[in-house]
N, C-alpha and C positions, 0 to 999 in steps of 0.2 A: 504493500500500500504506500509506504514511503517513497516507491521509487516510482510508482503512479504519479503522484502529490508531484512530486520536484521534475515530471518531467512536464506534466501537466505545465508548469510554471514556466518551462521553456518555451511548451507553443504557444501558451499566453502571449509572453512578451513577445515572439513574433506577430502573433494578430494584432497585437498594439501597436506596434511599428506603424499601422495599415493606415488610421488617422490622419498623419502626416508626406501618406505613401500618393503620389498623384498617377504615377504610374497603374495602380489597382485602380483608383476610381475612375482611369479613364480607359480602363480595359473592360469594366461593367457597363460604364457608362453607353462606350462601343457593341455592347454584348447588345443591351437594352435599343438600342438605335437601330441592329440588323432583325432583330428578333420582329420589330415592329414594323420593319420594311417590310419583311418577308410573309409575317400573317396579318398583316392589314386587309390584305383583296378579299381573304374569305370572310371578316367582319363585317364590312363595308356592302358584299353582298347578304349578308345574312340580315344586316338590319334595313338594309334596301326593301327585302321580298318577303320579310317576316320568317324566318327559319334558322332554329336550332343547331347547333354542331358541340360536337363534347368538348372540354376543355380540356382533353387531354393532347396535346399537343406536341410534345417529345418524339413519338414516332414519327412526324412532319418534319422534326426539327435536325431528326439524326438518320434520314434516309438515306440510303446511298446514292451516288451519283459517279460517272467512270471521268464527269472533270471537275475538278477540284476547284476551280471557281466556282462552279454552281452547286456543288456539296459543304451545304451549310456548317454540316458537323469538323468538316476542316477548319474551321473558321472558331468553333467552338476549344477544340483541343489547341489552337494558336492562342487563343486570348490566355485558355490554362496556363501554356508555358509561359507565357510573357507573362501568369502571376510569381511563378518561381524563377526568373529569370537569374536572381540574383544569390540563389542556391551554391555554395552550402551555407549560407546564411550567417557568414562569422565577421564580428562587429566586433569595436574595442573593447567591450565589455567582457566577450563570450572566454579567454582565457580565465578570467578571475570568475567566473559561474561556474567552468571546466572544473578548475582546483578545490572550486566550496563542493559540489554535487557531485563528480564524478562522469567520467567519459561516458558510460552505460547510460546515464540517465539524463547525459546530452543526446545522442545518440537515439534515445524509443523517444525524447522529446518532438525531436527534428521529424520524423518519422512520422508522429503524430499531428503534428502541425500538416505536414504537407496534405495527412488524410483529411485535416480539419479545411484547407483550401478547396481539396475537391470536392469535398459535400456541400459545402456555402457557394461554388461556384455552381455546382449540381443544382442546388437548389434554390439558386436565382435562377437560371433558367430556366427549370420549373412552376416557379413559381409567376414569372414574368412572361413566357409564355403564356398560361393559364390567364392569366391577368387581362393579355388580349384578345381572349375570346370570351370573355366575361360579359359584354354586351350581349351576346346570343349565347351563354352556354348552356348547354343540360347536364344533366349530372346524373343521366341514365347511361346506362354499360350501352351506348350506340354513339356511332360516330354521326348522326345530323344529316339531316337534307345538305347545307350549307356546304357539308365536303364532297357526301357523295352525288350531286347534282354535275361535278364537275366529273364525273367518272362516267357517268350514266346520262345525261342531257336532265332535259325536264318534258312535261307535254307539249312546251308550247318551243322550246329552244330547245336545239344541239349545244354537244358540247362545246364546239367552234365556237358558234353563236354567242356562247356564254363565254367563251375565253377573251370574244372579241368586246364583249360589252364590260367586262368586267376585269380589268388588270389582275394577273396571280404574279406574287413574290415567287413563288415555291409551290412546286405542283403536290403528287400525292404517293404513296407506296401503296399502286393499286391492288397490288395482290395482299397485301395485310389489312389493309381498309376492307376489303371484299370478303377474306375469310376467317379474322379473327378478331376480340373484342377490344376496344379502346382501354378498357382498365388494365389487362392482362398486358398489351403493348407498352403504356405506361408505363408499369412496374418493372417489365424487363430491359426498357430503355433506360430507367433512371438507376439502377443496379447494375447493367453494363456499363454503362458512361462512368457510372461514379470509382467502378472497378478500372475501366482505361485510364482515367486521369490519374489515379493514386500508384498505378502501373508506371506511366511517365513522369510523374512527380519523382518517385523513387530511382527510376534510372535518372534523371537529370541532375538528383542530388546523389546518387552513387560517381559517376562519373566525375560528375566536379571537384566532388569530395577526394578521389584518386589523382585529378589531372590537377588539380588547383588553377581551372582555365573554363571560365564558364561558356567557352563557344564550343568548347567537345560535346558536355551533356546538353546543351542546348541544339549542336546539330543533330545529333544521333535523333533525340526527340522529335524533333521536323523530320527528318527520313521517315520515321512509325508512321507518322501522321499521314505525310503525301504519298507513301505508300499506298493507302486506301483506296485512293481512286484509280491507281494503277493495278494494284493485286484486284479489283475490284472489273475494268476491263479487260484483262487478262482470263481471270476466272469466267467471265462469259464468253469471249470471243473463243478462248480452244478448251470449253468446258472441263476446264480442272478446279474446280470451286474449294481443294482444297489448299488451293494457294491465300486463300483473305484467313487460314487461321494464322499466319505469320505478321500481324498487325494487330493489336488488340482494339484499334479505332474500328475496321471493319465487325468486329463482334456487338459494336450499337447497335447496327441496324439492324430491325426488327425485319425485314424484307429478304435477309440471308441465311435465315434459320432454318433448320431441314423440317421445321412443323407447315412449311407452305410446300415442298419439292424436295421428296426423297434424295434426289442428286443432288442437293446442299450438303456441305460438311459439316457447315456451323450446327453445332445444338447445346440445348442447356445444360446439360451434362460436361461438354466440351468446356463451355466458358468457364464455367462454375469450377472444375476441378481446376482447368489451365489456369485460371485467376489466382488461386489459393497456391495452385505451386509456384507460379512467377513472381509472388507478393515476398511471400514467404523464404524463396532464395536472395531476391533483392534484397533482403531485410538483414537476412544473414551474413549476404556481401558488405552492409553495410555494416555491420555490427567487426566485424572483423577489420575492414578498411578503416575502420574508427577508431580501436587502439595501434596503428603503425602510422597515421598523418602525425605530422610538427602543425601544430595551429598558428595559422599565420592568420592576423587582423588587419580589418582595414576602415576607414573614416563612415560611419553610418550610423 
């Protein structure tokens, strides 16, 4: 419990850092600004034509797409790294906390903080998406006229029709919209995503920790990420699908799971166990790379 307590008190002070940090507020800020580009069209018509859509949102927000411009969820794992950009996180202070507490409980500190980045980042855009579908939402286990009208036309309008009257940020993951439920989407979106970020939070502070050079574990984490949309057109065009398990960004999408198409490799089983070993070796790396660094500071 003690060593709970004092590490607790290290991710503390890193969240408190965040106050005076403009860098965070204007990566939320940015998060907030594309989120609202991208599901505006569907609000805009929902409250046009009187019609519902669920406020679950996430699987919209972390669909796949084979260009990485127009794959939202790149943009989402970009804003993450540029929160740890400045990983392993060692400021004038952090020697004299090392000597009072010890490296171990520096060390599940850092560790913990980072988890604590990816949930608060997880769940702002959760939350934020949600927020703008709030004008029309339901809050029954269906995704809405409002989305699926763009999949399916309406009586009186094609889908053209409607595309042409109505601007879309971001289209839809029609095969998961079509066979399974908004809540169960939901949940396996914000538990994968939250598992990929704490995945690359960890290698980014692994590496930096090793290299003392924050553009290693920051490239390597950019390769994960734009991998996606590469392992991602790859996997469809010479159907080896299971080339997207070597990216943990590809495992958000809820559109790549073998519960829509047996020839998928992704499944819950897959993530769930690969999360927990990848977490879990990162951790170890870290735990060991923690007592052989010289801690060097610097002005922060």
């Amino acid at each position: 419990m003690e060593t709970f307590k004092s590490a607790a008190a290290f991710s503390f002070c890193n969240i408190n850092r965040w106050k005076k940090d403009l860098r965070v507020w204007l990566v939320l800020l940015f998060t907030l600004f594309i989120i609202i580009e991208y599901l505006k069209g569907y609000t805009i018509y929902g409250m046009a034509e009187g019609k519902k859509m669920t406020f679950c949102m996430l699987p919209i927000l972390f669909q796949t797409c084979d260009i990485s411009l127009r794959a939202p969820k790149v943009l989402w794992h970009t804003g993450f790294i540029l929160l740890l950009c400045d990983a392993p996180f060692l400021y004038q202070n952090t020697p004299y906390v090392i000597m009072r507490s010890g490296r171990k409980k520096w060390w599940i500190g850092e560790c913990m903080y980072i988890f604590e980045v990816a949930f608060i980042y997880m769940l702002f855009i959760t939350i934020t998406s949600s927020a703008v579908s709030l004008p029309i939402a339901s809050f029954e286990n269906d995704w809405g006229e409002a989305l699926t009208d763009f999949l399916y036309g309406t009586d009186t309008m094609t889908v053209e029709q409607l595309l042409g009257k109505y601007m879309l940020g971001l289209g839809e993951p029609a095969r998961a919209v079509q066979m399974l439920y908004p809540f169960a989407c939901q949940a396996y979106t914000f538990f994968t995503g939250l598992a990929s970020f704490f995945i690359l939070g960890l290698l980014i502070y692994l590496i930096n920790l090793m290299q003392k050079n924050i553009l290693w574990g920051l490239g390597t984490a950019f390769i994960f990420v734009f991998l996606d949309p590469l392992l991602y057109f790859s996997a469809s065009s010479l159907k080896k699908y299971w080339l997207q398990a070597f990216s943990p960004v590809c495992w958000t999408s809820v559109e790549c799971i073998n519960i829509l198409g047996s020839r998928f490799f992704i499944s819950i089983p897959f993530v769930t166990a690969t999360s927990l070993i990848v977490i879990s070796v990162l951790i170890i790396l870290i735990a060991l790379s923690s007592r052989k660094i010289m801690v060097e500071v610097r002005e922060g």
